[in-house]
C-alpha positions in Angstrom: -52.5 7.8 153.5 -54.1 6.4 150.7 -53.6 6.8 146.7 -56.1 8.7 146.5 -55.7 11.5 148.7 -51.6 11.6 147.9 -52.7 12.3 144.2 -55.1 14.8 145.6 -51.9 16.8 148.0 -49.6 16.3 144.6 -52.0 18.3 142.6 -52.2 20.7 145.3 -48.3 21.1 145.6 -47.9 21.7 142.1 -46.3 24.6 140.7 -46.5 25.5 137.5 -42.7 27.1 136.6 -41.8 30.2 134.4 -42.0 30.7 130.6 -38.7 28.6 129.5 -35.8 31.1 130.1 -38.5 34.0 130.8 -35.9 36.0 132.6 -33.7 36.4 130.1 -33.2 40.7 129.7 -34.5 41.8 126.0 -32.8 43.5 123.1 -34.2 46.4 122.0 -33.2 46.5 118.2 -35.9 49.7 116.6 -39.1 48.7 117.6 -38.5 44.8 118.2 -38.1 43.2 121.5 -35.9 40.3 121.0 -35.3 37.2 123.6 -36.7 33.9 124.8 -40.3 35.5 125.8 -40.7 37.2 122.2 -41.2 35.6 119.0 -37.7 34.7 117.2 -36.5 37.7 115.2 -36.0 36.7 111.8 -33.2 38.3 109.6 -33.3 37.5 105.2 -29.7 37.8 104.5 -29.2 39.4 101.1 -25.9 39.5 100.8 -24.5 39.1 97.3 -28.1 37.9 95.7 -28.7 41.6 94.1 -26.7 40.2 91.0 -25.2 43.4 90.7 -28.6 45.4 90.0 -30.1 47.7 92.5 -33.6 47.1 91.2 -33.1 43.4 91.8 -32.2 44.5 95.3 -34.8 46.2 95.7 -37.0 43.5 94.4 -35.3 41.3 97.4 -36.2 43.6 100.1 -40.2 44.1 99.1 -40.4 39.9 98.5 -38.7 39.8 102.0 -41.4 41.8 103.6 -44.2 39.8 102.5 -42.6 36.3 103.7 -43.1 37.8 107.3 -39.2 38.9 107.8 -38.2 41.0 110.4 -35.2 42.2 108.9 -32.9 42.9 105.7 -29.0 42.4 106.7 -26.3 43.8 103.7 -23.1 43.3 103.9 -20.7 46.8 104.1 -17.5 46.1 102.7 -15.5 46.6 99.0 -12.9 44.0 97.9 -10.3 46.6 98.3 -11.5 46.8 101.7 -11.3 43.1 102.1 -8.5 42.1 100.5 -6.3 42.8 97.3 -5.7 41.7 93.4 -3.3 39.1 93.4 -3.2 35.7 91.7 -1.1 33.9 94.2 -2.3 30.7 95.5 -3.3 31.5 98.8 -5.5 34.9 97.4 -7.0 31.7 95.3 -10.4 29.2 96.5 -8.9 25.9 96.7 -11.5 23.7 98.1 -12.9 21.1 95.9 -16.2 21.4 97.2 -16.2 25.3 97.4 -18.9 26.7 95.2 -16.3 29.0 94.4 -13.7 27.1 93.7 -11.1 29.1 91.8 -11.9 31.9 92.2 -9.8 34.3 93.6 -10.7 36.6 96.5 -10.8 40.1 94.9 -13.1 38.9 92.0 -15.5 36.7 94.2 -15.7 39.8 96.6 -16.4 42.4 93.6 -19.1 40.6 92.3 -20.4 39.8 95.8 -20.2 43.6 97.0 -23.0 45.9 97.6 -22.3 49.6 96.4 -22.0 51.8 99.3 -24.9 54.1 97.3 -27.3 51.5 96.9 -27.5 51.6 101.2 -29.6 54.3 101.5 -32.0 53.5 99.3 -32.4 49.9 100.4 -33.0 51.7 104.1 -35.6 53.5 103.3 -37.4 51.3 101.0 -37.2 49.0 104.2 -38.3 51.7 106.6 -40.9 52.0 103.9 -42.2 48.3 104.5 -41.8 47.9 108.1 -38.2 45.8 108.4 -35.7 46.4 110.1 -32.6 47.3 108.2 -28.9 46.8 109.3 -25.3 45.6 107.8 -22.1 43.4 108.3 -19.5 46.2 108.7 -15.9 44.9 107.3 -14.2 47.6 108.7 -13.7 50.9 110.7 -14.6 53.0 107.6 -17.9 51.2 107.3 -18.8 51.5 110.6 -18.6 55.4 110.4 -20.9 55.0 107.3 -23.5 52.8 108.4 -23.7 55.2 111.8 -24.9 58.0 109.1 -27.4 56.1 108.0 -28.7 55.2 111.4 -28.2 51.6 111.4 -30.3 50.2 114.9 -27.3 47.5 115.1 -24.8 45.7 113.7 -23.6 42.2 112.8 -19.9 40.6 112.9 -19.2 38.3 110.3 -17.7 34.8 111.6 -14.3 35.4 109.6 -14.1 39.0 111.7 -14.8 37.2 115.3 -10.9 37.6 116.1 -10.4 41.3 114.5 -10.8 43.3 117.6 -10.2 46.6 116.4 -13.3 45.9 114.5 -15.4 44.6 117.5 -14.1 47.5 119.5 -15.2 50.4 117.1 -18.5 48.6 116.4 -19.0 48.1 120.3 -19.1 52.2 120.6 -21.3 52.9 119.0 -23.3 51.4 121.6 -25.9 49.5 119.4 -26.9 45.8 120.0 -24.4 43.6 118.6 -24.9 40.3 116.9 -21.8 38.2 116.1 -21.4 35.3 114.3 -19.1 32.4 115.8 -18.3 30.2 112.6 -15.4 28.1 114.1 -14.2 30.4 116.7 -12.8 28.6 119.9 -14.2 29.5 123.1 -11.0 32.0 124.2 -11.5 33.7 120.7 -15.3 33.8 121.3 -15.0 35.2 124.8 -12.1 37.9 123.5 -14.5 39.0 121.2 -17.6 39.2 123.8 -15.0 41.1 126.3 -14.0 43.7 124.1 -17.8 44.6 122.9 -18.2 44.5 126.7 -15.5 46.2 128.0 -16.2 49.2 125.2 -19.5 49.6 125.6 -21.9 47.5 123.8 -24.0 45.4 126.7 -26.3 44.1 124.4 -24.8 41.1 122.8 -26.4 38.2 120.3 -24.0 35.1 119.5 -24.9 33.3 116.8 -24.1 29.2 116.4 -23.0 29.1 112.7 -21.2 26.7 110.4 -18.7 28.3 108.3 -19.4 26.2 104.9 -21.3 26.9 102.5 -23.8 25.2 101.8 -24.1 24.3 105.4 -24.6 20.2 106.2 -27.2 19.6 109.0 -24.3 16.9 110.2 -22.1 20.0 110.9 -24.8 22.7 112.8 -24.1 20.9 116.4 -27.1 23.1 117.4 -26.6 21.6 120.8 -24.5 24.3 121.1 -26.8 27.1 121.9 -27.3 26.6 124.8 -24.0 25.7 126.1 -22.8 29.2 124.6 -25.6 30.9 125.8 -24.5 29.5 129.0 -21.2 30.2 128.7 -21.3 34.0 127.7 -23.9 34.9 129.4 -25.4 36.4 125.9 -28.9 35.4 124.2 -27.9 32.9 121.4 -29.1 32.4 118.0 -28.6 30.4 114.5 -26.8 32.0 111.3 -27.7 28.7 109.2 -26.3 28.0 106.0 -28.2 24.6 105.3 -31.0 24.0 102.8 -34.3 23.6 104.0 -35.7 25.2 107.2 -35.4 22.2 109.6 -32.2 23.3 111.7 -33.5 26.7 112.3 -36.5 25.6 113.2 -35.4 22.8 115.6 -32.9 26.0 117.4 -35.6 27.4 118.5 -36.3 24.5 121.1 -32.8 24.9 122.0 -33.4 28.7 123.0 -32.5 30.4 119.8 -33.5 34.2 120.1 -32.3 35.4 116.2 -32.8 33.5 113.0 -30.6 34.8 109.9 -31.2 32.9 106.6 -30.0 33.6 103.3 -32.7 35.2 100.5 -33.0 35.1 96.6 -35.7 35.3 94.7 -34.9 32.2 92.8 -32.2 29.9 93.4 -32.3 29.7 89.2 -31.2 33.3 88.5 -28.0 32.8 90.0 -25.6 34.8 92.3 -22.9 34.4 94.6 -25.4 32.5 97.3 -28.2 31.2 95.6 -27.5 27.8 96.1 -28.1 27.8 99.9 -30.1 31.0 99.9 -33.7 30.0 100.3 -36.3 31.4 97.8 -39.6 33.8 99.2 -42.2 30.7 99.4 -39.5 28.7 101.6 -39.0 32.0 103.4 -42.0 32.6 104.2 -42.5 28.5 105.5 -40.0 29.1 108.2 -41.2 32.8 109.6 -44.3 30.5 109.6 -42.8 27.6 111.6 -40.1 29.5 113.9 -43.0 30.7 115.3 -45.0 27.5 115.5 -41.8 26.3 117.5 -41.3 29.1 119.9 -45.5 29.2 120.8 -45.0 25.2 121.2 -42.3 25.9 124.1 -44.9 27.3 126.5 -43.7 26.0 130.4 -43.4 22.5 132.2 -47.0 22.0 133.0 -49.1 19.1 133.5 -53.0 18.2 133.9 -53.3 19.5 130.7 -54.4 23.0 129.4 -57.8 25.3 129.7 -58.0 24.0 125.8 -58.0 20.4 126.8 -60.5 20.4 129.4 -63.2 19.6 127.5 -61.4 16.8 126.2 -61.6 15.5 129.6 -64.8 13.9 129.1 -63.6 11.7 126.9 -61.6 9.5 129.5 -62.4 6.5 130.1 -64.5 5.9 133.9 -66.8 3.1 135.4 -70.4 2.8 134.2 -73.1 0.4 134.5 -73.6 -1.0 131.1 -77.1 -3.2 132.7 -79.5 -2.3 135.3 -77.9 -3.0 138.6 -80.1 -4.1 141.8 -79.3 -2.8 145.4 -78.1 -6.2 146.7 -76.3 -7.3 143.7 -72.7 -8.0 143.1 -70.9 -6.0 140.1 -69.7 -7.8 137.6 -67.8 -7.7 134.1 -71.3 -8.2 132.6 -73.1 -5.2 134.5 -69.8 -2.4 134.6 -67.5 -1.7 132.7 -64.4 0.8 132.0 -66.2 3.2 129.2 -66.1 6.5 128.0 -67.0 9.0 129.2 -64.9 9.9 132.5 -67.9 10.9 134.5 -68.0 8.0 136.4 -65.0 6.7 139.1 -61.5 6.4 137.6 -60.8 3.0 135.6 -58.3 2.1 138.7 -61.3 1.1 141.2 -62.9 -1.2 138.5 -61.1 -4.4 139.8 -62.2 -3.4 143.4 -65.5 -3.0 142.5 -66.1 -6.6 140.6 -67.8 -9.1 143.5 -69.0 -6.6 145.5 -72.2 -5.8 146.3 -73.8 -2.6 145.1 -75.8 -0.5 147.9 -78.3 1.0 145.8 -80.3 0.6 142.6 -78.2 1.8 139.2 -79.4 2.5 136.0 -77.8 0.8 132.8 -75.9 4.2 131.4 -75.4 5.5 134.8 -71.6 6.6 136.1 -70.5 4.6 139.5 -69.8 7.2 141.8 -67.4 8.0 144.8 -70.8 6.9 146.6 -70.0 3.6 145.1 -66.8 3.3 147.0 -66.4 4.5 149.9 -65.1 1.8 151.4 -62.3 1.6 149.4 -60.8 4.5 150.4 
């Protein structure tokens, strides 16, 4: 068989595999589809950026909604809830390169807090604008009160991954669950995944996250993703703590369903996480390229797109470039390997050269299959 007809039986025998992961079951969070065959649902954290002001929270959800965001995540909790007032060491932030070194627990956490009557108002005003509105319960208590205000799911916080009771009241509710990892082991990770399972919550989102804050790129091992999503059997996302936009953007190629990122309206103005919050322009950039990334997945596929054919032409082929008699020999003077790509490939120029053409050409005419025949 010659090379020509095995390229011809490859071509033939080609088939052109699924969607990357495109069997992956959706999540059904509201309205949204979320999983490898839908765009990458994007979650603006806000977290303690409301400063303590309700308008200003307010403020965060309606600049949200115009970068693109899917959704608006709180956080449910109260320091009492959390923790207690003490000054002993241990209730105390130690770490040098904390950005709330000193600080002790309690305070960091009352500042951080969002008022349990500021909820429903930030629900609706999202309803309002089209996001999706949910919450980081810290315990059983706010579980009961983010069910009365309908909440379409619910996130873990990394720092909760091993408090079962938690998972387990969260999990029957029976509403898609997205959990945070942080630096769980596998055994605490699958715990946690078998207790949502086991009472009653199917629908399950890990997230690869790196429990520092601000985040390094160094530290994301974004590799990760798909190893857990392989290992729990769970779509897989990114809670990313790093400035900039890169490592989210780059999860997606790794099979990252759910994006949550931090939100301010201005790293300036302060707050608890404005330095590795990002601000509503930045926001906006990476709704803008998660999407590029997810759309650039597309399937293994070769011999190009329908939007390349007619780039086709522009190959390079065999042509006469003089005015070639029946009788005469080609030659590097009278073809040569040109664009376009209407003439034979650029692989049969070398058998062409000394041999003698059996018909007249034109200077600008393609050599044909005609041409060589008796090559193949």
């Amino acid at each position: 068989m010659n090379d020509e007809a095995s390229h011809l039986i490859a071509i033939v025998k080609f088939v052109r595999p699924k969607r990357f992961m495109e069997n992956q079951n959706s999540i059904q969070i509201a309205d949204r589809l979320i999983g490898t065959q839908h765009r990458p649902f994007i979650i603006a954290e806000l977290s303690g950026n409301h400063n303590q002001s309700l308008a200003r929270a307010l403020e965060l959800v309606e600049a949200a909604a115009k970068t693109g965001a899917d959704a608006i995540k709180l956080q449910t909790y109260t320091a009492n809830s959390l923790t207690i007032d003490c000054d002993r060491p241990e209730f105390k932030i130690a770490d040098e390169k904390s950005l709330w070194k000193g600080r002790t627990l309690y305070s960091l956490y009352q500042e951080a807090a969002t008022p349990y009557d500021w909820h429903k108002p930030i629900f609706d005003r999202c309803k309002e604008l089209g996001l999706i509105c949910f919450s980081t319960p810290f315990d059983e208590e706010a579980v009961d009160f983010l069910e009365a205000l309908d909440s379409p799911c619910y996130k873990l916080a990394s720092f909760e991954i091993t408090h079962l009771p938690l998972v387990a009241k969260i999990a029957k509710t029976r509403k898609p669950l997205i959990a945070s990892t942080g630096m769980a082991s596998p055994i605490e990770i699958q715990e946690m995944v078998d207790c949502a399972r086991e009472n009653g919550c199917p629908e399950i989102v890990l997230l690869k996250c790196t429990s520092s804050y601000p985040a390094e790129p160094l530290d994301s091992n974004i590799l990760t993703i798909p190893h857990m999503r392989d290992l729990f059997k769970t779509q897989v996302g990114l809670s990313d703590h790093t400035m900039g936009v890169g490592v989210a953007v780059a999860s997606i190629a790794l099979g990252a369903t759910v994006i949550e990122k931090h939100f301010t309206l201005a790293r300036a103005d302060g707050g608890v996480d404005s330095a590795f919050s990002l601000e509503p322009q930045e926001f906006s950039l990476l709704v803008t390229e998660a999407l590029r990334a997810w759309q650039a997945l597309g399937s293994v596929t070769y011999n190009g797109t329908e939007s390349e054919s007619k780039s086709r032409l522009f190959r390079r082929s065999v042509y006469a470039v003089k005015d070639i008699k029946r009788g005469e020999r080609f030659s590097a003077e009278n073809i040569r390997v040109i664009r376009p790509s209407l003439g034979v490939a650029p692989r049969f120029y070398t058998k062409l050269v000394g041999t003698v053409s059996e018909r007249d050409i034109a200077r600008g005419t393609p050599i044909t299959p005609v041409d060589i025949l008796r090559f193949l």
